[in-house]
N, C-alpha and C positions, 0 to 999 in steps of 0.2 A: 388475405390475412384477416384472422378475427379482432376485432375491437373489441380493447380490454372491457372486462364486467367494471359495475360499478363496484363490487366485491373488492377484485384486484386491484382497482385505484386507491381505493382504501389503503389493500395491504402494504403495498409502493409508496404512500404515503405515512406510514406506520413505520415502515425502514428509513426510510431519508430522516425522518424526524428524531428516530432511534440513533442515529447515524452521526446526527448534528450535535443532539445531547452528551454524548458518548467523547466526541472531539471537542467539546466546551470544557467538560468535567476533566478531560486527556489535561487540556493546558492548563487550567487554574491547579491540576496539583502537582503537575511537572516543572511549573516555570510560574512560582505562585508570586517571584520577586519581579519577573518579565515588568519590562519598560512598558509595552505593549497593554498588560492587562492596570499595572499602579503608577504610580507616579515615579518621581526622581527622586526616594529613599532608600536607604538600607535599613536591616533591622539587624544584622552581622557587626558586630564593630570587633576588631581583633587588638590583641591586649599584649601578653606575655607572649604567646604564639599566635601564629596567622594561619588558618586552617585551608587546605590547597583542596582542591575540588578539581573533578573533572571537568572540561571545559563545554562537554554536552549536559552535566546537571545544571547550568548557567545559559543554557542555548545556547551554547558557541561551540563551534566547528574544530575537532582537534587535528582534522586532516589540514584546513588551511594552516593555522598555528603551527603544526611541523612543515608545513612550506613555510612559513616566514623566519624559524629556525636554521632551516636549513639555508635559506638568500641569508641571512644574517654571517652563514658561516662563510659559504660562497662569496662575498661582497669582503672578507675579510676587515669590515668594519674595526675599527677599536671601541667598541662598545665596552664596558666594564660591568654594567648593569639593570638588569631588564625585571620590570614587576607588570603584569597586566592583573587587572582586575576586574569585577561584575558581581555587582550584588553585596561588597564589599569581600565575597571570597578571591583567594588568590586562582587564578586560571591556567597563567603560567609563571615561572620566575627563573633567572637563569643568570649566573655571573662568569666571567673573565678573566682569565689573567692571575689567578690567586685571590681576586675578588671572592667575601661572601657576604651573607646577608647582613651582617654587623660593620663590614667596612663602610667606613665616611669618604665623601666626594667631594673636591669643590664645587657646587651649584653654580659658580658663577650668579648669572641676574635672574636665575630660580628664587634668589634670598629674598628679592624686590617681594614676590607675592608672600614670603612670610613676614614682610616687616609693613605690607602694608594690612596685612591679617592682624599684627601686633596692634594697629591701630584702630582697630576693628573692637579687639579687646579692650582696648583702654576706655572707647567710648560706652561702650556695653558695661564697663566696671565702672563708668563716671570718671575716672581721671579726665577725659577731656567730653564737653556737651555735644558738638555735634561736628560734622565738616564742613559749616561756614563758618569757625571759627577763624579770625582773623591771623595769619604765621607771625606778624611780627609781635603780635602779644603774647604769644609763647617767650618772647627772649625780651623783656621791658629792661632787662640791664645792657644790651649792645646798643653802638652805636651804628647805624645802620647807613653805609654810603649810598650815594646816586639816588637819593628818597624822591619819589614823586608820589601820587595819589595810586599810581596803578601799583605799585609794591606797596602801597599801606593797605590796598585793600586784595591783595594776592591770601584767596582763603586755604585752608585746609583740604578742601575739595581738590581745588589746583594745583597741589601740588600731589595727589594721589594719581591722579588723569596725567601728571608730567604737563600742564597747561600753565604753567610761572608766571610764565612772557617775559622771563629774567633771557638777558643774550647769552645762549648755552650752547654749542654743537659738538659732541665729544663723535661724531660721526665724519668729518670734516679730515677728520688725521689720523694715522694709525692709533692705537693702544699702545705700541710699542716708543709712539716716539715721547718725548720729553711736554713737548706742547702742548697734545692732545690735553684739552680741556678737563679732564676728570684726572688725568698727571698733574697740570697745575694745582687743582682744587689737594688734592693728596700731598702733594708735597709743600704746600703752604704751613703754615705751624699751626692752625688756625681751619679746616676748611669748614665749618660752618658759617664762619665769619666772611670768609673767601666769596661762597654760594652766595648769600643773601647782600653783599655789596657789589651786585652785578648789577649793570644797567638794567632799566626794562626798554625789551621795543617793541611789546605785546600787550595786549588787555591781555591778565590772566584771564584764562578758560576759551581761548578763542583761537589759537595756535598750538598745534601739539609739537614737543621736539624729544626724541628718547632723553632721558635726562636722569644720569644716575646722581648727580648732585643732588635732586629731590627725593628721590629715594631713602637717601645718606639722612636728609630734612627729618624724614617722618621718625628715622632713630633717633638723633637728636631731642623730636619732639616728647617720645618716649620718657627719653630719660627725664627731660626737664618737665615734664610732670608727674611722673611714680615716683623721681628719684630712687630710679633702679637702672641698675645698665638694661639696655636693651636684653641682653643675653639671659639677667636675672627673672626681670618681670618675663622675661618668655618660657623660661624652665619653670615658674611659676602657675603660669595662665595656659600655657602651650602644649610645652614639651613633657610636665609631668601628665598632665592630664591623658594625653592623649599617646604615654609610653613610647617617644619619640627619642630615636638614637644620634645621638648630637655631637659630632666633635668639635672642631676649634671654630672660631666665629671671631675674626680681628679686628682690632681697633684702629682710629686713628689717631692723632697724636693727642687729643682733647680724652682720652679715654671712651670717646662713643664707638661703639658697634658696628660695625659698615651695614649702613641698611640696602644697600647696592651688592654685593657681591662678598665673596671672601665668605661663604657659610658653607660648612661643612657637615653634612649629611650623610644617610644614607639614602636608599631609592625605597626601603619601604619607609621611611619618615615620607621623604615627597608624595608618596600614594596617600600617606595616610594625611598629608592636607590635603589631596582633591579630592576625597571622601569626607574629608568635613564639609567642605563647599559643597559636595553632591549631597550631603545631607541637611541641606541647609542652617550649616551651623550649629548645630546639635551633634555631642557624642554619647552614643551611650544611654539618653535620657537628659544629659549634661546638656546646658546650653554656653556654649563657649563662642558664640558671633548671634549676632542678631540676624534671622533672618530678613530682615530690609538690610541690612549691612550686605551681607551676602549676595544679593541679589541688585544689590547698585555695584558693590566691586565685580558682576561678573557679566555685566550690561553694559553695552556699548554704550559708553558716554562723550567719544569724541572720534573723529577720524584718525587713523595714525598712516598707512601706508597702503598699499594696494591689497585687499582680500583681511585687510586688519582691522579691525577699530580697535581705539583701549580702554578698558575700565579704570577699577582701583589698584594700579600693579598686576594688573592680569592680562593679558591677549584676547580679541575678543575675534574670533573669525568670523569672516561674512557670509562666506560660501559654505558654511555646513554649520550645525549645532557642537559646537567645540569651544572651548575656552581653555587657553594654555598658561603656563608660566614658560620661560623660556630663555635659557644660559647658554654664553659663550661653548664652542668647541664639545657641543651636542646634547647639554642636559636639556631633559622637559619634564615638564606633569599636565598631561594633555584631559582634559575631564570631558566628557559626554556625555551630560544628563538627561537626555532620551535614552540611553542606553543602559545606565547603569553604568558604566567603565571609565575607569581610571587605570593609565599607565603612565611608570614611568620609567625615563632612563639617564642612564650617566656615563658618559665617554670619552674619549682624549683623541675627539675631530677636531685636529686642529689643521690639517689638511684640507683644502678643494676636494670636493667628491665624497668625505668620508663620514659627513653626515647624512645616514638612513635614516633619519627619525617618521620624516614625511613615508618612506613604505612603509616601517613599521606599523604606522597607526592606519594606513587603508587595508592590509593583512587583518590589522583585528578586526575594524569596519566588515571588511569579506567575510569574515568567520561568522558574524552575526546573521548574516542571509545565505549562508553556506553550510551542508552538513548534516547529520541526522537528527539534530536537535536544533533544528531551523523554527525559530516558534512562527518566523515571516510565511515560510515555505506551510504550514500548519493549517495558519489564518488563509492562505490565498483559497487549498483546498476546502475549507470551510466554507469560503464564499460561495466557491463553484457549486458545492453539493448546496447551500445555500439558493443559488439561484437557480437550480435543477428544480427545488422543490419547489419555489415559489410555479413555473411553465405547468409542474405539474397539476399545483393546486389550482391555476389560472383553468386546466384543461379539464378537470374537473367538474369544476362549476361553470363551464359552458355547454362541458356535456349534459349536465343536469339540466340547464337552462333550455335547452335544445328541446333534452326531453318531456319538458311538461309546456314548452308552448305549442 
C-alpha cells in the first residue's frame, strides 16, 4: 500500500477541519439557547400566550416524549396537568379530565415555594432587610410563651430552611386525623400564636423537621410588614408581573393566607415560577428576586432526608442537578438548570402507586440525550472527528520530521 503524499495529508486535514467548523456553526445556530453552549437563562418569557415549539427545535427528543405520553396513558395515572418546558418555550403540554390550560389546582405544599418566593420579594422591595432578621420582632405586640434564648434568637433564615427548633412533627400522625400537628395549629383561633408558643428543643438552624406551621410564619410575616394579605402583595409583586392565573388561596381564621398549602393555581403559573428561578430572578428585563436570593433559596442549606437537602422552601436533590417544589397527592415544579427545563404537574394521587411524577421527569431527562436533535449525541461526534484530527495532525508532523532528519 502507498503512503499518503504529503499533498493528501494536507487535503485530509483541510476536510476534518472543514468538517469540525461546519458542526460548531451546525450547533451554535440550531440550539443557540442549548445548556451545553450558555448558561442557565432564557431569553423567551411568555406573557398573554405561551408559544409551543417542537421538541427537536429545543434538542429534545419527540419520540421519547410520545413514549412518556403514552406510559402516562397506559399507568392510567390521574394526572390533571402536564407543562414541560426548555428554553422557556413550551415542548409539550397536555390536560385531563376536562382539565385546560386556565383551570386552577390545589398545589397543596407547591404554595411553600411561592410564599417563600413572596419573601424574597419583600426583601428585594425593602419591607424586610435581610434573613437574619430576628421572628419575634416581627410580632413586638404578642405575648410569646415557653420564651427561652433559642426562640428569641430563631431568625428569619430558620424558619425558610423549616430549622425553628420549635417541637413540631406534623409527620407523626395522619393529615386526616384531629391531632396531627398542623390540625391543631388550624384549628386553634389563633395559629400563629399557636406556632410561635411551642417549646424549643433545638438550636434553630441545626435540626431540620418538614414544618408547615413555618411556612404559614413567613405569610404572616408578609402581611405584618406590607400590611397587605399575602394574596394582595402577591398579585402585586408576583402574579401581575409575571401574567399568572391564580384562583382561590385560603385563609385562616386571623385572615392570613396559608402560606403552606391551600393555593390554587394552574400548571402553567407553577412553570412560570421555575422559570423565574431558572432565570435567576429576572423576568423579562424585570427583576423580581434578587439573584443572591435566588441562588441561596435553591442551595442546599441543610440536610432533610435521604437523596434531599432543603433550601428556602424548595427541595434540593443530591443525586442530580434538580430542585423541586413539591405537594401532597402529586403536584411538582421540578427545575433543571443545566438543562434549561421546567416541568410541571398536577394530580389527584391520592392513591399508593399513582404518583408518576419520578418517570415523568427521567422521560424528559431521556429526551435530552435521545433523538435527532440530540445536541449530546452532536458534541460526542464532534469530539471523535476531533480526535481523529488531532492522530492525524500528530502523523503529519512525524512524517515530516522523519523526513528531513
Amino acid at each position: 500500500m502507498k503512503e499518503l503524499s504529503g499533498d493528501m495529508m494536507s487535503k485530509a486535514l483541510q476536510v476534518l477541519s472543514l468538517v469540525i467548523m461546519l458542526l460548531v456553526l451546525h450547533i451554535s445556530s440550531v440550539y443557540p439557547e442549548s445548556p451545553a453552549i450558555s448558561s442557565n437563562s432564557i431569553s423567551y418569557f411568555p406573557d398573554d400566550e405561551w408559544t409551543a415549539t417542537m421538541p427537536e427545535e429545543q434538542g429534545m427528543s419527540s419520540a421519547v416524549l410520545d413514549e412518556m405520553m403514552q406510559f402516562i396513558e397506559d399507568s392510567e395515572a390521574p394526572i390533571q396537568g402536564l407543562v414541560i418546558t426548555r428554553n422557556g418555550y413550551i415542548v409539550k403540554e397536555q390536560y385531563w379530565n376536562y382539565n385546560t390550560e386556565n383551570s386552577t389546582h390545589h398545589i397543596f405544599s407547591c404554595t411553600k415555594s411561592f410564599t417563600g418566593t413572596l419573601i424574597g420579594i419583600a426583601i428585594k422591595e425593602g419591607f424586610i432587610d435581610n434573613v437574619s432578621h430576628r421572628v419575634l420582632d416581627f410580632f413586638p405586640e404578642m405575648t410569646i410563651e415557653n420564651m427561652d434564648s433559642r426562640k428569641g434568637n430563631m431568625t428569619l433564615e430558620h424558619v425558610l430552611t423549616m430549622t425553628t427548633g420549635l417541637d413540631w412533627n406534623e409527620w407523626n400522625i395522619s393529615y386526616t386525623h384531629p391531632d396531627n400537628m398542623y390540625n391543631q395549629m388550624f384549628g386553634s383561633g389563633n395559629p400563629i400564636q399557636f406556632f410561635l408558643d411551642l417549646p424549643t428543643v433545638y438550636d434553630p438552624g441545626t435540626h431540620w423537621m418538614y414544618t408547615t406551621g413555618a411556612s404559614h410564619l413567613l405569610s404572616a410575616i408578609i402581611q405584618q410588614v406590607t400590611n397587605m394579605t399575602t394574596r394582595d402583595f402577591a398579585e402585586e409583586y408576583l402574579f401581575e408581573p409575571l401574567n399568572m392565573t391564580i384562583g382561590g388561596w385560603n385563609i385562616d381564621p386571623q385572615g392570613i393566607n396559608n402560606g403552606g398549602t391551600q393555593l390554587y393555581v394552574t400548571p402553567r403559573t407553577m412553570a412560570k415560577l421555575g422559570l423565574l428561578y431558572l432565570n435567576n430572578g429576572t423576568w423579562d428585563g424585570r427583576e423580581i428576586l434578587t439573584e443572591e436570593y435566588v441562588t441561596q433559596a435553591t442551595t442546599s442549606q441543610i440536610y432533610a432526608q435521604p437523596d434531599f437537602d432543603y433550601g428556602y422552601q424548595w427541595w434540593i436533590d443530591t443525586t442530580r442537578d434538580i430542585y423541586s417544589a413539591r405537594g401532597s397527592e402529586g403536584q411538582y415544579i421540578f427545575v433543571a438548570p443545566e438543562a434549561n427545563v421546567v416541568i410541571s404537574i398536577t394530580a389527584n394521587a391520592d392513591e399508593g402507586g399513582e404518583d408518576i411524577s419520578e418517570e415523568i421527569l427521567q422521560y424528559v431527562l431521556d429526551s435530552l440525550t435521545n433523538g435527532g436533535g440530540d445536541i449530546t449525541g452532536i458534541l460526542q461526534v464532534a469530539a471523535v472527528i476531533t480526535v481523529a484530527l488531532c492522530v492525524v495532525a500528530v502523523a503529519v508532523l512525524y512524517k515530516h520530521k522523519v523526513k528531513t532528519v
